[in-house]
C-alpha positions as CSV (number, residue, x, y, z in Angstrom):
1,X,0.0,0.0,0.0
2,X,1.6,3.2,-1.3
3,X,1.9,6.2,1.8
4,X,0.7,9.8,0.3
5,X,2.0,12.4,2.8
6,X,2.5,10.1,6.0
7,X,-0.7,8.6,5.5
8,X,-1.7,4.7,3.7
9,X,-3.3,5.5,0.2
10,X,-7.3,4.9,0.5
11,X,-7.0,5.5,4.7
12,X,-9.3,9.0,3.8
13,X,-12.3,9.1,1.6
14,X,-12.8,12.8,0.1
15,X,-15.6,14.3,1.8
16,X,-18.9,14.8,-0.4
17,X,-19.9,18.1,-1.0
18,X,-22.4,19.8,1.3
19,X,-25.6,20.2,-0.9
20,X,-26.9,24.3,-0.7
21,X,-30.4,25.6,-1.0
22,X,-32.1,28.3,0.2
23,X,-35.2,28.7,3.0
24,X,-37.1,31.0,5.3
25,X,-36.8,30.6,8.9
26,X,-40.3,29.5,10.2
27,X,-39.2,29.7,14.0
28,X,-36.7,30.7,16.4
29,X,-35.5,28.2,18.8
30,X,-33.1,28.1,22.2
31,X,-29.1,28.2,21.7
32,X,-29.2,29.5,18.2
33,X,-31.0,27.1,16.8
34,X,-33.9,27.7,13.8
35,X,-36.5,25.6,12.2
36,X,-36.7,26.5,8.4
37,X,-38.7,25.7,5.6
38,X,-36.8,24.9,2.3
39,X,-38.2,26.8,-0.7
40,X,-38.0,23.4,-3.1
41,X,-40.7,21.5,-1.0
42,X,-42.8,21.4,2.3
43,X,-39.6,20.0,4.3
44,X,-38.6,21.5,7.4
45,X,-35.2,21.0,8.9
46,X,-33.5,22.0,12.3
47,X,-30.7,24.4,11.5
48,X,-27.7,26.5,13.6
49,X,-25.8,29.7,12.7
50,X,-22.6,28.6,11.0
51,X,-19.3,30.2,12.9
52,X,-18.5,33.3,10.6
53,X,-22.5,34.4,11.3
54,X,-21.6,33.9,15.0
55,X,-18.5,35.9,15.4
56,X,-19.8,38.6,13.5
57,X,-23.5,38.8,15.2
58,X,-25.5,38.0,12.7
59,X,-28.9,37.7,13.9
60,X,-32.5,35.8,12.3
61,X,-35.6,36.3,13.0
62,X,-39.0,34.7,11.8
63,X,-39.5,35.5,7.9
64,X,-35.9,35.8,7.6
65,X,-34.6,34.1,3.9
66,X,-30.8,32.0,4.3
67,X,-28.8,29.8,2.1
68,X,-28.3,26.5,4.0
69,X,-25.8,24.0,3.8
70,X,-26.9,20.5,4.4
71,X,-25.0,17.1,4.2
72,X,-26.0,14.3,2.1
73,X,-25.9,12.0,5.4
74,X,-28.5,13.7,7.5
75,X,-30.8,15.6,5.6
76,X,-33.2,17.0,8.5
77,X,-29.8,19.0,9.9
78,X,-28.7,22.0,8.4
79,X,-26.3,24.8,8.7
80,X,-27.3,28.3,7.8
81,X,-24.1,29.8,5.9
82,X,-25.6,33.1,4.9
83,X,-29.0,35.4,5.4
84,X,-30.6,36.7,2.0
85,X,-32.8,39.4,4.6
């Protein structure tokens, strides 16, 4: 088994990308936590401020539109990456 930068080839599959769609925030919920509505269907997931929104004190409020990140794994978590207003 060939060794690529200290590590066995094949030890680390590359990470699928997050998929990215956009919502409106439906409620706000304890510990920065938000239940929003995506705009391609009736689906409702659970969704957190990413970090960047958090240091810089971004906040939401009900009837807010975001672009959220979710991953292909678990698709009733996401993570809100940016807020349209």
């Amino acid at each position: 088994m060939p060794i690529v930068a200290g590590f066995p080839a094949g030890l680390f599959e590359p990470v699928e990308e997050p998929i990215q769609t956009e919502g409106t925030v439906v409620a706000v919920l304890a510990g920065t936590m938000f239940r929003i509505q995506l705009d391609n269907s009736q689906h409702v997931v659970l969704g957190h401020i990413s970090g960047k929104m958090r240091k810089r004190f971004i906040r939401l409020t009900v009837c807010d539109r975001v672009r959220v990140e979710m991953s292909p794994y678990d698709m009733n978590k996401a993570r809100i990456t940016y807020r349209l207003g």
